[in-house]
C-alpha positions, 0 to 999 in steps of 0.5 A: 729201758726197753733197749737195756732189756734187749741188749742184756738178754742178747748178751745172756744169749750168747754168754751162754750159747758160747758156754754151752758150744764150749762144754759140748765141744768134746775131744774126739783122738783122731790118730796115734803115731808111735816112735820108741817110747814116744807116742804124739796124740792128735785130737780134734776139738782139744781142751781149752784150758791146761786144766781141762787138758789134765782133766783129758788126760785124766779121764782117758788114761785108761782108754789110752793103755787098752786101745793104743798100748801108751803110755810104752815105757821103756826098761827104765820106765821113761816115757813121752806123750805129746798131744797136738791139735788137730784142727786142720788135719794133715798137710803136706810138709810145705815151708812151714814148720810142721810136724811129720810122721815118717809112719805114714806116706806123704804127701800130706803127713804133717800137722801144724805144730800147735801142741796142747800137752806133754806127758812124761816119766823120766829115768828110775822115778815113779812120778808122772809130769804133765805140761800144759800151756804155762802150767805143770803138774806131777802125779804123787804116790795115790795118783793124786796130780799136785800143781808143781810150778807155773813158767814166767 
């Protein structure tokens, strides 16, 4: 009996240790690199889930326009935002299939792609998309962003 007890108040130590490092862990935007209308955001500790990657995005929008100027939309209002972890930082090009950024010197101006979102407008329309993981949502007319579609 006493083995049980110590067993399950070990395991709800660390159910809720690891519950408690995951909500700690905050997103913190390490760079912006623009080109054109496109803007990729990397972020250092990015969201778990695609649902906290949209409520990321739906917290720091603002905080987006006014420090980094995205989204940039062009005369049509087409933009793109892709945002990238940033686990390992920069790193230099190597055989490996990395993301680069031509705005800034190398060496080491690449990242591992491990992409977290992708935020977008197409041509003459209004609705914002956001793409995370296996799932995708639009933003209607009161901003509201509406579960669109899940891929198989």
């Amino acid at each position: 009996m006493k083995q049980r007890t110590a067993c399950a108040g070990i395991l709800i130590f660390i159910a809720l240790s690891l519950t408690i490092g995951i909500n700690l862990r905050t997103p913190e935007i390490k760079a912006v690199h623009l080109e054109g209308h496109a803007a990729r955001i990397l972020l250092k500790n990015p969201p778990f889930t695609a649902r906290g990657a949209l409520a990321w995005w739906q917290e720091n929008q603002t905080h987006l326009k006014s420090h980094y100027g995205i989204p940039q939309e062009d005369s049509d209002g087409v933009f793109y935002i892709s945002v990238w972890d940033f686990a390992d930082g920069y790193k230099e090009e190597g055989r490996k299939d990395r993301l680069c950024f031509e705005d800034m010197p190398g060496p080491r101006n690449c990242i591992d792609k491990n992409g977290v979102m992708t935020i977008s407008r197409a041509r003459n329309t209004k609705k914002i998309y956001v793409k995370a993981g296996d799932s995708t949502w639009v933003q209607d007319a009161t901003g509201e962003f509406i579960r669109v579609a899940d891929d198989e």
